[in-house]
C-alpha positions as CSV (number, residue, x, y, z in Angstrom):
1,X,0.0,0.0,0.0
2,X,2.9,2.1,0.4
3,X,2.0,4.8,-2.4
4,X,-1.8,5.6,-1.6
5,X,-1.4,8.3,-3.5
6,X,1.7,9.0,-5.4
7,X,2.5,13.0,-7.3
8,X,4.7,12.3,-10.4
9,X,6.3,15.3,-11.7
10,X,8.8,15.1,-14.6
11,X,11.9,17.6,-13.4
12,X,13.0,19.7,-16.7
13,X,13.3,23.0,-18.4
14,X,10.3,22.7,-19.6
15,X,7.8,21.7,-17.2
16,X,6.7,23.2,-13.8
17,X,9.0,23.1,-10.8
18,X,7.3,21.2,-7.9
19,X,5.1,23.7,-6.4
20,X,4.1,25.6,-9.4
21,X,0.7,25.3,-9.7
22,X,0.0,25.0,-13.1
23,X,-3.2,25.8,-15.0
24,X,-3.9,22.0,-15.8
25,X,-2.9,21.0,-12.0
26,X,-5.9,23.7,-11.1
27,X,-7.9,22.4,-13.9
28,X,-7.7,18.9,-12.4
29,X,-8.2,19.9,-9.0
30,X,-11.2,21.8,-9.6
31,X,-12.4,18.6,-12.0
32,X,-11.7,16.2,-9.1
33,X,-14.1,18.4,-6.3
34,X,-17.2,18.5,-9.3
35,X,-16.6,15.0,-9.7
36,X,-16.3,14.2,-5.9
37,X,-19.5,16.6,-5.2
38,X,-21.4,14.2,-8.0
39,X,-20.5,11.1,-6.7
40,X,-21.2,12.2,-3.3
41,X,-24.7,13.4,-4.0
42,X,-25.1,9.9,-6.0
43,X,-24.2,8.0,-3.2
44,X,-26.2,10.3,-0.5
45,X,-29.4,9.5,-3.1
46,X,-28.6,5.5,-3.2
47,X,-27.5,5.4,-6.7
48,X,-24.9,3.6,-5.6
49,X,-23.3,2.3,-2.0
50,X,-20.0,4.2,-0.8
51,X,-19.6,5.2,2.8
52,X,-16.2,6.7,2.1
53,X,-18.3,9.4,-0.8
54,X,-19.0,12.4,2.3
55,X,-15.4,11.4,3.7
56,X,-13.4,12.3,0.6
57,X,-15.6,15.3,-0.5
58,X,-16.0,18.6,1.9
59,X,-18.6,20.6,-0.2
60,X,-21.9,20.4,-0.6
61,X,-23.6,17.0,-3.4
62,X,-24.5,18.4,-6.1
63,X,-25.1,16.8,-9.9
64,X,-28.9,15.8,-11.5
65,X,-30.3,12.7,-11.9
66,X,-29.0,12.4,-15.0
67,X,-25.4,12.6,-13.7
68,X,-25.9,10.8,-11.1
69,X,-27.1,7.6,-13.3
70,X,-23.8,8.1,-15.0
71,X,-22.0,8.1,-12.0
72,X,-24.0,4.8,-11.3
73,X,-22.7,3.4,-14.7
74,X,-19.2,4.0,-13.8
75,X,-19.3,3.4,-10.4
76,X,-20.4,0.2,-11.2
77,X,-18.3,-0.6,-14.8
78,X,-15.1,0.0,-12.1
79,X,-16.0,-2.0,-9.5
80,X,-16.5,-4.8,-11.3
81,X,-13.5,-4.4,-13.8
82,X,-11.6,-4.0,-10.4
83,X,-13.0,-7.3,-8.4
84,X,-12.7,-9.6,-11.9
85,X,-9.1,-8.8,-12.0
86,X,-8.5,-9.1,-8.2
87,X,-10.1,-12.5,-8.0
88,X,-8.4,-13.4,-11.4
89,X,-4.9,-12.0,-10.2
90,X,-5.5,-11.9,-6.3
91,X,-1.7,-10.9,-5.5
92,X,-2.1,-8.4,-8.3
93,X,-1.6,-4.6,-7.9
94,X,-3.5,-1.5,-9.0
95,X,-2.5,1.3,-10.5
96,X,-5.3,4.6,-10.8
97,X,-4.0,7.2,-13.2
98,X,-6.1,10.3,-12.8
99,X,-7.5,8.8,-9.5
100,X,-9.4,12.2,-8.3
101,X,-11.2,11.5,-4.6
102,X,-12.3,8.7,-5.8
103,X,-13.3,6.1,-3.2
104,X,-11.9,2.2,-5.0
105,X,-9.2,1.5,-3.0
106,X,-11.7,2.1,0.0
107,X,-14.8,0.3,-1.0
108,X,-12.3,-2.8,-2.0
109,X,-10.6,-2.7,1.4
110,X,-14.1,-3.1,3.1
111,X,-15.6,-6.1,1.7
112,X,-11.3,-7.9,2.0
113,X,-11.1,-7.5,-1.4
114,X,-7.7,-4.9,-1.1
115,X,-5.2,-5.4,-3.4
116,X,-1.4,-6.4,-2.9
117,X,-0.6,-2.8,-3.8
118,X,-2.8,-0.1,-4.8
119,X,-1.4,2.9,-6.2
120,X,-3.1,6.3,-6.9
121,X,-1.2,9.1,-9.4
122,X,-2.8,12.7,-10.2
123,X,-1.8,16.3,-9.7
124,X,0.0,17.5,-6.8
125,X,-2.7,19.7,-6.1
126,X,-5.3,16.4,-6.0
127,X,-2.8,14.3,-4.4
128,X,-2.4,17.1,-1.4
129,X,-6.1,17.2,-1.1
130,X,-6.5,13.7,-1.0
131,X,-3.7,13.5,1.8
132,X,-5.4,16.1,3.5
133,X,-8.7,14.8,3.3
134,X,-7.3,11.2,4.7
135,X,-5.6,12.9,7.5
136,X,-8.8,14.1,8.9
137,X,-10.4,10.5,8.6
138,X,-10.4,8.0,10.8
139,X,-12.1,5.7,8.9
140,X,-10.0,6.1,5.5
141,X,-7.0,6.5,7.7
142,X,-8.1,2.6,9.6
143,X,-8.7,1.1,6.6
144,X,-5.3,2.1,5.1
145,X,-3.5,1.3,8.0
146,X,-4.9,-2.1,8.1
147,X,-3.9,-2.2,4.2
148,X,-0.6,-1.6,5.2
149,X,-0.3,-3.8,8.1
150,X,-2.2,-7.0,5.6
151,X,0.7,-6.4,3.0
């Protein structure tokens, strides 16, 4: 579990120092709070089940019923996708490019079905929020912990 959620920055002339907060790092941030804000709201209206939604999203639900049946769709598309390859590969490890506040690694961990190694890669500004947003959970921070310790 080592890298919940890993910031990979290439160092060069041409990209960002560390720090910088570029316009596509604020882009994605503000992408990854409307997106959290949906899939809280769909969760909060039982379009789908995740009790870690409210934990990894501050501001208020928001979205229609139209998004939130697409947030059903996906919500559901992963979940699946992610449990056929863990019971197919059960030692295997996940990598979530573009990760968001998104809840998987969570969900998995609470019905035993955790991965060897679950890996999360975004934005430092995502990544720093989601840190954040841990750190002031006890639940997401027991059910890494226990991740860790089960590795």
């Amino acid at each position: 579990f080592g890298a919940l959620c890993a910031s990979i920055s290439k160092q060069s002339a041409a990209t960002p120092r560390i720090g910088h907060r570029s316009s596509a790092s604020i882009m994605s941030m503000q992408i990854a709070i409307s997106t959290a804000r949906a899939k809280r709201a769909a969760a909060e209206k039982g379009y789908v089940v995740d009790p870690f939604a409210s934990q990894l999203c501050e501001a208020e639900p928001a979205g229609d019923p139209l998004l939130h049946r697409g947030y059903y769709a996906r919500h559901r598309a992963v979940d699946l996708a992610l449990r056929a390859f863990l019971r197919e590969f059960p030692a295997g490890q996940i990598v979530a490019l573009g990760c968001g506040l998104d809840s998987s690694f969570w969900r998995l961990s609470a019905t035993g079905a955790a991965p060897a190694a679950y890996f999360e890669v975004d934005s430092e500004l995502v990544v720093a929020e989601k840190q954040r947003l841990i750190r002031l959970s006890p639940a997401l921070l027991a059910a890494a912990g226990a991740a860790a310790g089960a590795a």
